[in-house]
LUMLUM-140420 format. One line per field, with one value per residue (C-alpha): x, y, z; residue number from 1; residue in three letters. Coordinates in steps of 0.25 Angstrom, whole numbers, plus 5000, padded with zeros to 4 digits. Example, Ala and Ser with C-alpha at 12.3 -4.5 7.8 and 13.67 -1.06 7.14 Angstrom:
BEGIN
c1 [5049,5055]
c2 [4982,4996]
c3 [5031,5029]
pos [1,2]
code [ALA,SER]
***
This chain:
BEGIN
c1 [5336,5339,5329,5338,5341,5329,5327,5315,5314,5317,5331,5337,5353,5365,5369,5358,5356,5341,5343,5330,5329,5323,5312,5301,5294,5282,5280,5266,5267,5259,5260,5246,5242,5228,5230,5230,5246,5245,5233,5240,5253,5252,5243,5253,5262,5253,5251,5264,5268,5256,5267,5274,5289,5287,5293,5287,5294,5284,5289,5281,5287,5274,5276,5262,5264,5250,5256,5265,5253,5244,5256,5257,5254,5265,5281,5285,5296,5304,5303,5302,5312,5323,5327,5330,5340,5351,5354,5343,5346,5335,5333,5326,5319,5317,5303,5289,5278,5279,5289,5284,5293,5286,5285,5288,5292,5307,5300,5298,5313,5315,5318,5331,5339,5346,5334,5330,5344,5346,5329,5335,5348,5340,5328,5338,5342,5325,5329,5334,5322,5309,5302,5292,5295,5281,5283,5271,5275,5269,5259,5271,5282,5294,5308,5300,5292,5304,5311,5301,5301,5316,5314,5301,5299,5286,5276,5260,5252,5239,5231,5217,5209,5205,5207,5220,5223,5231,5239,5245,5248,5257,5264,5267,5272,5281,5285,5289,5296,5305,5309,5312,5321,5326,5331,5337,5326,5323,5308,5296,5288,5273,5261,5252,5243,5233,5219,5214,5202,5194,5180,5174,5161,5165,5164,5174,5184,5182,5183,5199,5203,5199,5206,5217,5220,5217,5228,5240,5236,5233,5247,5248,5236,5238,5227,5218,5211,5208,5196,5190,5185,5183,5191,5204,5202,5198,5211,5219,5212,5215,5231,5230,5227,5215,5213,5212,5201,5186,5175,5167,5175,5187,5189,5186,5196,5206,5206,5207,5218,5225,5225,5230,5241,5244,5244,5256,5264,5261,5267,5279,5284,5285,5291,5301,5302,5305,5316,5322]
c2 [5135,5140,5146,5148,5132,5128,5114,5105,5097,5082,5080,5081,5085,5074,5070,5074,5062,5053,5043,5040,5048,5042,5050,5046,5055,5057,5066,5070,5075,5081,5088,5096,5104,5103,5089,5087,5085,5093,5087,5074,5080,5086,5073,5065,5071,5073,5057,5053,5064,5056,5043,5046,5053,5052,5065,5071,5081,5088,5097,5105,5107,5113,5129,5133,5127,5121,5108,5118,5125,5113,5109,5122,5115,5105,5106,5117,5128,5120,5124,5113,5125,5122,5108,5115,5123,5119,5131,5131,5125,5113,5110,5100,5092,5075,5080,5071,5076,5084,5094,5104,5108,5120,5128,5140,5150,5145,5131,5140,5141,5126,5128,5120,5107,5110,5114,5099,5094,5101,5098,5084,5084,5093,5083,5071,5078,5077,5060,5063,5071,5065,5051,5055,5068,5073,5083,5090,5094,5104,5102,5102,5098,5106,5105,5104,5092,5085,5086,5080,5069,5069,5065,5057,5044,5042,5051,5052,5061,5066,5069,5073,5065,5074,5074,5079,5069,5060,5071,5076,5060,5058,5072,5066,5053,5059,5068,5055,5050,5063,5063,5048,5052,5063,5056,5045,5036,5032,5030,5040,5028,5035,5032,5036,5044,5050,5053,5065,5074,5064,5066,5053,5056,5062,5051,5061,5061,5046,5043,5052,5046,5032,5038,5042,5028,5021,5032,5030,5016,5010,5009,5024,5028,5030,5020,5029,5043,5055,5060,5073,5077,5092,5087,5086,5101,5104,5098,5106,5118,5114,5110,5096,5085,5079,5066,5082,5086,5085,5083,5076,5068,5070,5054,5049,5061,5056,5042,5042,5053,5043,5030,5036,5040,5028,5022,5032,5030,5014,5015,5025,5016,5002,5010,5015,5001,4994,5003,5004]
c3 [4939,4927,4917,4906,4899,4895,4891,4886,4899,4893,4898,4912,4912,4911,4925,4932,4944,4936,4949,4955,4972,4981,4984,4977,4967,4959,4950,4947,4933,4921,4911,4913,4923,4931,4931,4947,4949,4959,4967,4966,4969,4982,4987,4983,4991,5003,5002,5003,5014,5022,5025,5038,5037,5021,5015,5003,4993,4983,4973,4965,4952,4947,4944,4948,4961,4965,4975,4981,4986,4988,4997,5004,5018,5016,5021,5009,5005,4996,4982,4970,4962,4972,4966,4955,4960,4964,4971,4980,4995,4997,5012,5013,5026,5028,5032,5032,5022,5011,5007,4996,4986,4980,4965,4964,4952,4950,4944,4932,4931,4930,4915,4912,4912,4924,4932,4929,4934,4948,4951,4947,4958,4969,4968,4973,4987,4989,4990,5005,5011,5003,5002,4990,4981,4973,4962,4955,4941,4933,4919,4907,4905,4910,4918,4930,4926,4920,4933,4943,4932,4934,4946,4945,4952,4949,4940,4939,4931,4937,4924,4922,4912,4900,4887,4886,4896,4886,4880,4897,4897,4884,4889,4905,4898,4887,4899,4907,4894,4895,4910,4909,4898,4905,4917,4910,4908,4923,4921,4929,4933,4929,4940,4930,4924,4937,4930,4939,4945,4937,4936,4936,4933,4921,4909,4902,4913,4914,4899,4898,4909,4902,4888,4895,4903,4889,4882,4892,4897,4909,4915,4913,4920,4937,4941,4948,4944,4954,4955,4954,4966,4974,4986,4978,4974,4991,4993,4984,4991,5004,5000,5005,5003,4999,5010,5020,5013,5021,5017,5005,4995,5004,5007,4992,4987,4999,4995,4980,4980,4991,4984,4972,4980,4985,4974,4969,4983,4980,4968,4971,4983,4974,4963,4974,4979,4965,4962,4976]
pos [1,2,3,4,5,6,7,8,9,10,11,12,13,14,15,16,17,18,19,20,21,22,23,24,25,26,27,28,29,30,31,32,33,34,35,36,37,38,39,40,41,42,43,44,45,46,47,48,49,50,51,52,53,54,55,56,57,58,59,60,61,62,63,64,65,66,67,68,69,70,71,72,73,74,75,76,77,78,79,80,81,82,83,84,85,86,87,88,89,90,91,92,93,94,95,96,97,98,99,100,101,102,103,104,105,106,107,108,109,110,111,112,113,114,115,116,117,118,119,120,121,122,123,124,125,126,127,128,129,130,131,132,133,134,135,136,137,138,139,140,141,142,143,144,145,146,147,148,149,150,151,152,153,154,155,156,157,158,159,160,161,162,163,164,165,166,167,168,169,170,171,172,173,174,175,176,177,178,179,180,181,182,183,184,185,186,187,188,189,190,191,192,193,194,195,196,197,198,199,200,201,202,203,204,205,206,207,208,209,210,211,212,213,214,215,216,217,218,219,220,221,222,223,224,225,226,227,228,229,230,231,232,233,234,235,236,237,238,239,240,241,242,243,244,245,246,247,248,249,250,251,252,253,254,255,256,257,258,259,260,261,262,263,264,265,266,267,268,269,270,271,272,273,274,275,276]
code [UNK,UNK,UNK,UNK,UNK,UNK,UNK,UNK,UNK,UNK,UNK,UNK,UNK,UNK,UNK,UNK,UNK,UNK,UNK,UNK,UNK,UNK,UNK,UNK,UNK,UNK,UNK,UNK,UNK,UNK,UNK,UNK,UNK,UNK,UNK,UNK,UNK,UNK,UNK,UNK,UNK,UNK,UNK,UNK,UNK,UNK,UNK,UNK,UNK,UNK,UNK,UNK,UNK,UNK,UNK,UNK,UNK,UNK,UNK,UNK,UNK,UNK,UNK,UNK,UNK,UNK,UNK,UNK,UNK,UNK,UNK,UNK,UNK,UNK,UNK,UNK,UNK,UNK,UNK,UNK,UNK,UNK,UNK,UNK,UNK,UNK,UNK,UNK,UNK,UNK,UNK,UNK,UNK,UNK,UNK,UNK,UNK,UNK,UNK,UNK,UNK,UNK,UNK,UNK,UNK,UNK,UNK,UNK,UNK,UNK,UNK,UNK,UNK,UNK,UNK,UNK,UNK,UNK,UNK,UNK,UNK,UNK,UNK,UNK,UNK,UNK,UNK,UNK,UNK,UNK,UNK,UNK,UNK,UNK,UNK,UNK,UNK,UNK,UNK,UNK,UNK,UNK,UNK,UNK,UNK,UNK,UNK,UNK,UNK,UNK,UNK,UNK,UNK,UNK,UNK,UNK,UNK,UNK,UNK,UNK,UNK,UNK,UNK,UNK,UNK,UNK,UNK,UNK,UNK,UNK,UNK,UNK,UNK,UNK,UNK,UNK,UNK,UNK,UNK,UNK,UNK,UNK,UNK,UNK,UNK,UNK,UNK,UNK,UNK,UNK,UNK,UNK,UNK,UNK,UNK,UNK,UNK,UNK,UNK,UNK,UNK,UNK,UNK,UNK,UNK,UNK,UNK,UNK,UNK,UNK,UNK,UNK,UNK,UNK,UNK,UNK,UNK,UNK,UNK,UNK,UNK,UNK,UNK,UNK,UNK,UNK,UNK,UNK,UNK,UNK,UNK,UNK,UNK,UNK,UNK,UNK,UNK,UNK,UNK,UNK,UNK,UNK,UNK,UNK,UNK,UNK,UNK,UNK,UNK,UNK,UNK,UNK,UNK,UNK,UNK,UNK,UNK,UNK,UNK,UNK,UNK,UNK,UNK,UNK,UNK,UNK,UNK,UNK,UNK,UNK,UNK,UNK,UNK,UNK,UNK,UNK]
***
């Protein structure tokens, strides 16, 4: 990596391989933090992983590293930094489940051009090992986030519905804008907007998340919200997944968070089939 040529993340190097792989990948991306990307990240990724023989690459390309340590109990000691070396020996295993590419303090050196180019090369070797690749981004908009858009089959935006809720939407979509252009104009097919921790009771909550549809459009919005509910934070605490938990609100939590995520698999697998 070098930390040296600095560049404003917005194109990707001439003769760098755009062609779609064949894993498929979605990106959960934007550009705020505190958001739940995270949360729906990692469950994600446990879903997917839940199909027998199914393997699942998740890289964390977040700096502070929350999913690495809400996977913690998952096949790790890979390193998301790796991929953008192109020094650094990748052994890598056509195992079921999830295989956790961690953060850890080299993504602060993703700084440069180049650093976007080798993530770009190494991230195609992952087409032979993996069925499903989920890559959690960070909350601005960096060399880090550019390449998992690089990348990017499909992306959703976890967002909560406040009133700076319309101002972290323009920013994702002019991000979106920019890694389209950057890899040559092959679209980033957008799942949506994902309103979330949603407090339903909460005519204020209610009435931003109705400003917000009404701002971006219906088309733009994920047609579904998550809840706010004490079951998700359990499950955060207990590093899995939320369907796990006892107790309680455990089954209402379990069944929202799963249908959404079927909806997303749905969704990924005809996109996949269309373009096949």
């Amino acid at each position: 990596m070098n930390a040296t040529s600095a560049m404003a993340p917005t194109t990707i190097e001439r003769g760098c391989d755009l062609r779609k792989t064949d894993v498929k990948t979605i990106v959960i991306s934007l550009l705020k933090g505190g958001v739940g990307k995270t949360f729906f990240a990692t469950h994600l990724a446990w879903y997917l992983a839940e199909q027998a023989g199914r393997r699942v690459a998740f890289l964390d390309l977040d700096p502070q590293g929350s999913s690495t340590r809400r996977l913690a109990k998952e096949r790790t000691g890979l390193f998301s930094a790796d991929l953008f070396d192109p020094d650094e020996k990748l052994v890598l295993e056509d195992a079921p489940g999830i295989t956790v590419f961690g953060a850890d303090p080299r993504l602060q050196m993703v700084k440069a051009a180049q650093d976007v180019h080798d993530f770009i090369v190494r991230f195609r070797g992952l087409s032979a090992h993996f069925d499903y690749c989920v890559i959690d981004t960070g909350p601005k908009w960096d060399e880090l986030t550019l390449s998992a858009m690089a990348v990017a089959d499909e992306v959703i935006a976890p967002v909560q519905v406040a009133e700076d809720s319309l101002e972290c939407a323009k920013m994702l979509l002019t991000a979106l804008k920019k890694a389209e252009a950057a890899r040559g104009g092959r679209k980033v097919n957008f799942l949506g907007l994902l309103p979330s921790m949603v407090n339903a009771f909460d005519k204020r909550d209610m009435d931003n998340a109705v400003k917000l549809t009404q701002a971006v459009g219906p088309a733009m919005m994920f047609p579904a919200f998550v809840k706010a509910r004490p079951t998700y934070k359990h499950s955060a605490e207990n590093h899995h997944a939320v369907w796990h938990e006892k107790g309680s609100g455990a089954k209402a939590a379990a069944d929202e968070i799963r249908s959404i995520l079927a909806e997303v698999e749905r969704r990924v697998e005809a996109r996949a089939k269309e373009t096949a």
